[in-house]
C-alpha positions in Angstrom: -25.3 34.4 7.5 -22.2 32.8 6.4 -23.0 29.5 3.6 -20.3 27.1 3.4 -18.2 24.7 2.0 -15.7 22.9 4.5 -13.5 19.7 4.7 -13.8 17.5 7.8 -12.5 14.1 9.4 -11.8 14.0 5.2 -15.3 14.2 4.7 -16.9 17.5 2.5 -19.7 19.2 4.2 -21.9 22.2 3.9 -23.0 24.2 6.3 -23.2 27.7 8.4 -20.0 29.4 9.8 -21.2 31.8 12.9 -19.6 32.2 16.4 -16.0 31.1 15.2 -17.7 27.9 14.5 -18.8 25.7 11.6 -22.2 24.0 11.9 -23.2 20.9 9.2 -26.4 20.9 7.5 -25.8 17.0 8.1 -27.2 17.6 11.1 -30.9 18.5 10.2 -32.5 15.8 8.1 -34.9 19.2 6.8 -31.6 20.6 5.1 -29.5 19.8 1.9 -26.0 18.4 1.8 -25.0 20.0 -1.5 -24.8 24.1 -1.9 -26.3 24.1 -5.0 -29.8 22.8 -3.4 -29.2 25.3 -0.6 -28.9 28.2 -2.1 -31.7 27.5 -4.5 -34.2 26.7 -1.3 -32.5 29.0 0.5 -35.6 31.6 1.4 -37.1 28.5 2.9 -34.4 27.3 4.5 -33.4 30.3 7.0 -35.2 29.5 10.0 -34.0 25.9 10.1 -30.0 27.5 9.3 -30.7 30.0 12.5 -31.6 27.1 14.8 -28.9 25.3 13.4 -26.4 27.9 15.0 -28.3 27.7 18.1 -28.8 24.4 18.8 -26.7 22.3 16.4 -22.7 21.3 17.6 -20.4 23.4 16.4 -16.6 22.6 15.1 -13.9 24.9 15.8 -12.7 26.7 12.5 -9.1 25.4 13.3 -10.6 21.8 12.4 -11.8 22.4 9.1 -10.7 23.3 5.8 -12.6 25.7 4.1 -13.3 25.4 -0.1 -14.4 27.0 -2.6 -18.6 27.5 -1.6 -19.3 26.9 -5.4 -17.0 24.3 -6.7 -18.5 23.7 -10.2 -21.4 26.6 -11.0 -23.1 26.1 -14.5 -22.0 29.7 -15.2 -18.9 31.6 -14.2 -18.7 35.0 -15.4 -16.6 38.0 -15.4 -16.9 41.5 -16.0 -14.3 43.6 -17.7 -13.3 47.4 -17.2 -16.3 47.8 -14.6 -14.5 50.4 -12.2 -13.7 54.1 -13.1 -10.2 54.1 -11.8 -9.1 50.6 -13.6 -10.3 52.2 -16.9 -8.7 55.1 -16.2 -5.3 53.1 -15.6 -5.8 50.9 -18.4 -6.0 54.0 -20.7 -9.2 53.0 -22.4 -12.6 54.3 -23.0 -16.1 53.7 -20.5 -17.9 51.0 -22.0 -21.5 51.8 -22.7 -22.4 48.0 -22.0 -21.2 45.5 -19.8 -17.8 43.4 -21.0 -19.0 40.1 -20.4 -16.3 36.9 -20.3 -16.1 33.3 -19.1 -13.9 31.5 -16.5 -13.8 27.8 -16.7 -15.5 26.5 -13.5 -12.2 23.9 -13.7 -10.4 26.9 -12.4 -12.0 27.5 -9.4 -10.0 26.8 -6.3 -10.9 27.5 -2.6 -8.8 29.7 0.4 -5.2 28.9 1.0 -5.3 26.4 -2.2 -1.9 26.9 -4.6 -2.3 29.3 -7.5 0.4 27.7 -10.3 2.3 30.4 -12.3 1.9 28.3 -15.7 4.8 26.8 -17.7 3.8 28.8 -20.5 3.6 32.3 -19.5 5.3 34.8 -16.4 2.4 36.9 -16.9 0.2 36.2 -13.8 -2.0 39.0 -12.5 -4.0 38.7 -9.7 -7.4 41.1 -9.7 -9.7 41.3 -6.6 -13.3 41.1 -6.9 -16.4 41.0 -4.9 -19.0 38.0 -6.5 -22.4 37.5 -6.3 -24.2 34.1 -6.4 -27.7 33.3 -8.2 -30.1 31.6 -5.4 -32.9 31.6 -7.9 -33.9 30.5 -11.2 -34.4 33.1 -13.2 -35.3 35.4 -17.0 -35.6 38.6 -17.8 -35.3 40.0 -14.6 -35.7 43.7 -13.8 -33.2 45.6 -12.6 -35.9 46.8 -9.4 -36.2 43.0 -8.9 -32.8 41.5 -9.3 -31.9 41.7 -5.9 -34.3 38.9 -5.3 -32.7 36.5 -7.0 -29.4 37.2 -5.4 -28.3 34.6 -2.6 -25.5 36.2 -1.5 -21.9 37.3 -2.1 -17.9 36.0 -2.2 -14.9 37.2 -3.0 -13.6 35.7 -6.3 -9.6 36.5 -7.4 -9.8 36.9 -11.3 -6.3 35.8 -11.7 -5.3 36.4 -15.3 -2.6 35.4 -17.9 -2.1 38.8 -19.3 -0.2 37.5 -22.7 -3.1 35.0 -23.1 -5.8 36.9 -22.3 -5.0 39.0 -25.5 -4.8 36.5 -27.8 -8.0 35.7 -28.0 -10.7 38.7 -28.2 -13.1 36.6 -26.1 -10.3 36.9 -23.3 -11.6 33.4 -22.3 -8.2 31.7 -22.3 -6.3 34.2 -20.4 -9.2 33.8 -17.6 -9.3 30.2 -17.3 -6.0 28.4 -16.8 -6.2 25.9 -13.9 -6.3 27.2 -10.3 -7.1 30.9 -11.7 -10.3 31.2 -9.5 -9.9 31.3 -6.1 -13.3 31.9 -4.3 -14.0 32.1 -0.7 -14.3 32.4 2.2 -17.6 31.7 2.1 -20.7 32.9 1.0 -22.6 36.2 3.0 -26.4 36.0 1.8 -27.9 38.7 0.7 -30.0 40.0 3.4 -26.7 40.9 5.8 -24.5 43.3 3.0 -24.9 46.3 0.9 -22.9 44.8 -2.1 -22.9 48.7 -3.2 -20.7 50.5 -0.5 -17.9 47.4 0.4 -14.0 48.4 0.6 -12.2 46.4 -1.4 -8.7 45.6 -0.8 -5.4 43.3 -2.4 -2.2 42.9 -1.0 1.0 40.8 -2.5 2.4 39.4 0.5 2.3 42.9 2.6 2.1 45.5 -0.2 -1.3 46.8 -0.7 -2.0 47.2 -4.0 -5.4 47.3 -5.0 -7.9 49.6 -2.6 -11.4 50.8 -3.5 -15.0 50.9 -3.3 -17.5 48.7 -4.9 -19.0 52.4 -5.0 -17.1 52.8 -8.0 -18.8 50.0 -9.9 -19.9 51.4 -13.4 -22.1 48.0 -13.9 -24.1 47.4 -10.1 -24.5 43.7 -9.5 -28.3 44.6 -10.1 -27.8 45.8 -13.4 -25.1 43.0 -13.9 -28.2 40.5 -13.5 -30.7 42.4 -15.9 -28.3 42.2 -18.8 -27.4 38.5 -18.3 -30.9 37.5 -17.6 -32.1 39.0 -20.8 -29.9 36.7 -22.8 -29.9 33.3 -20.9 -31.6 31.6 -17.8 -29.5 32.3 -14.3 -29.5 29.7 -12.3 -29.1 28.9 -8.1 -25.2 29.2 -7.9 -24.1 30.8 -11.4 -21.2 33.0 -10.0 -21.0 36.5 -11.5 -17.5 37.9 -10.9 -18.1 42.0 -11.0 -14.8 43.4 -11.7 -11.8 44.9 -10.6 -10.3 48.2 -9.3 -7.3 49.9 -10.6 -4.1 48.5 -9.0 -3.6 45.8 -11.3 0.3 44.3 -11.9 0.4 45.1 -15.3 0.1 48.1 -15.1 2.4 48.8 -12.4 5.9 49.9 -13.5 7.9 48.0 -13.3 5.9 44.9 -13.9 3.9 43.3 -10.6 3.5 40.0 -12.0 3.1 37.7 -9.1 5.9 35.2 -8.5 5.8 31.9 -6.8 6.7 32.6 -3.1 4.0 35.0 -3.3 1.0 35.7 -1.4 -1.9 37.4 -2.5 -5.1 38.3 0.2 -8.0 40.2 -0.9 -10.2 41.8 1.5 -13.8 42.7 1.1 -15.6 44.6 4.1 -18.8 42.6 5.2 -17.2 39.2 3.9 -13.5 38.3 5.1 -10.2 37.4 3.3 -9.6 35.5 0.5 -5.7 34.5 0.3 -3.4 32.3 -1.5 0.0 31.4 -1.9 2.4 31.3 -5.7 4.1 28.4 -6.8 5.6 27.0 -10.2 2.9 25.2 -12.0 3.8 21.7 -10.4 5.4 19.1 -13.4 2.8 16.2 -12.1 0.0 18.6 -13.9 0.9 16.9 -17.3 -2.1 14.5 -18.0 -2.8 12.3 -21.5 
């Protein structure tokens, strides 16, 4: 099943995309409006969603325009050097523990929406991810377990500021600059995808660059959720972004910083497309 977020008649709405159709939740009293409640509810909530797609009116996916399904999580995380190859490429060592970072949730944008290459910086890397998205409250969960708590999965594009990313050791800064989260399509729940055995690929405009297997993960997305529920309380929509393969621009040679004009598409099997054009950080972003 396919959760999400859509714009329509310049209304937002949530709902279920299936059939080449988008179906409102607005349109059964029993269901939420907001994803947030839906995912958290969301074991409860299935049968209603099925009949939804069955009986409900559907809008043509050339009416609507999809968002990001998690606009503002409470937790937005990423994981560092979490493939073989990328570590390999990068020249550095296998970490024994998860590299843990934070993305702003003001950075998230949705499918199709602008990525700015910032005033400050040419440095703009684009790294292709698969996501996965809490649906339950949750602590110390066990790593035989933590598939439970799992909704479901996105595609997130980690889009980093290579020179700012390095100077600060949290990598924080480098992560977070506005529009550097693009998530989407939508969300696939749990129940329909082995998050374990996806190919994952990322072009810029029609050069592959980035192709793997989420195989290759060194930290699974279950063992992803045991370390971070030993430290803090997951919650229904947290987004845990699981890292990236090798392919990266910076370490290309020359240089394959993307440029505005660009247009980067990731491609996750089981989920869809996530793409986005490159443009100059727009001058009407100065606000005091």
């Amino acid at each position: 099943m396919k959760l999400a977020r859509f714009r329509y008649n310049d209304q937002i709405h949530i709902g279920v995309i299936a059939n080449d159709q988008a179906y409102t939740t607005g349109q059964d009293p029993a269901l939420p409006t907001d994803m947030i409640t839906l995912l958290g509810n969301l074991n409860d909530l299935k049968h209603n969603l099925q009949i939804l797609t069955e009986k409900g009116t559907g809008i043509s996916l050339d009416q609507i325009q999809l968002l990001a399904p998690v606009p503002h999580p409470e937790k937005f995380l990423g994981v560092g050097l979490n493939y073989a190859d990328h570590i390999e490429e990068t020249g550095l060592d296998t970490p024994e523990f998860p590299t843990i970072f934070n993305k702003q949730s003001s950075c998230i944008i949705g499918p199709d929406d602008d990525i700015h290459r910032p005033r400050v910086s040419e440095k703009l890397d684009y790294e292709g991810e698969l996501a996965l998205v809490i649906g339950k409250t949750c602590r110390h969960v066990p790593y035989e377990q933590a598939h439970t708590v799992i909704a479901g999965y996105t595609i997130v594009n980690d889009v980093s500021i290579r020179d700012w990313q390095i100077k600060a050791p949290t990598w924080t800064l480098g992560k977070s600059f506005d529009t550097h989260g693009p998530m989407g399509p939508w969300i696939v729940t749990a129940d329909e995808i082995d998050p374990h055995n996806l190919e994952l690929k990322t072009w810029v405009n029609d050069e592959l660059r980035q192709h793997s297997n989420t195989r290759h993960l060194i930290f699974d997305c279950y063992k992803l959720v045991e370390t971070l529920s030993t430290v803090c309380t997951l919650k229904p929509g947290d987004v845990i972004a699981t890292g990236t393969c090798s392919g990266v621009g910076v370490k290309m040679k020359p240089r394959g910083y993307m440029k505005p004009g660009d247009r980067v598409t990731i491609e996750l099997e089981g989920i869809g497309q996530l793409s986005n054009p490159v443009i100059e950080e727009p001058q009407d972003t100065v606000q005091f």
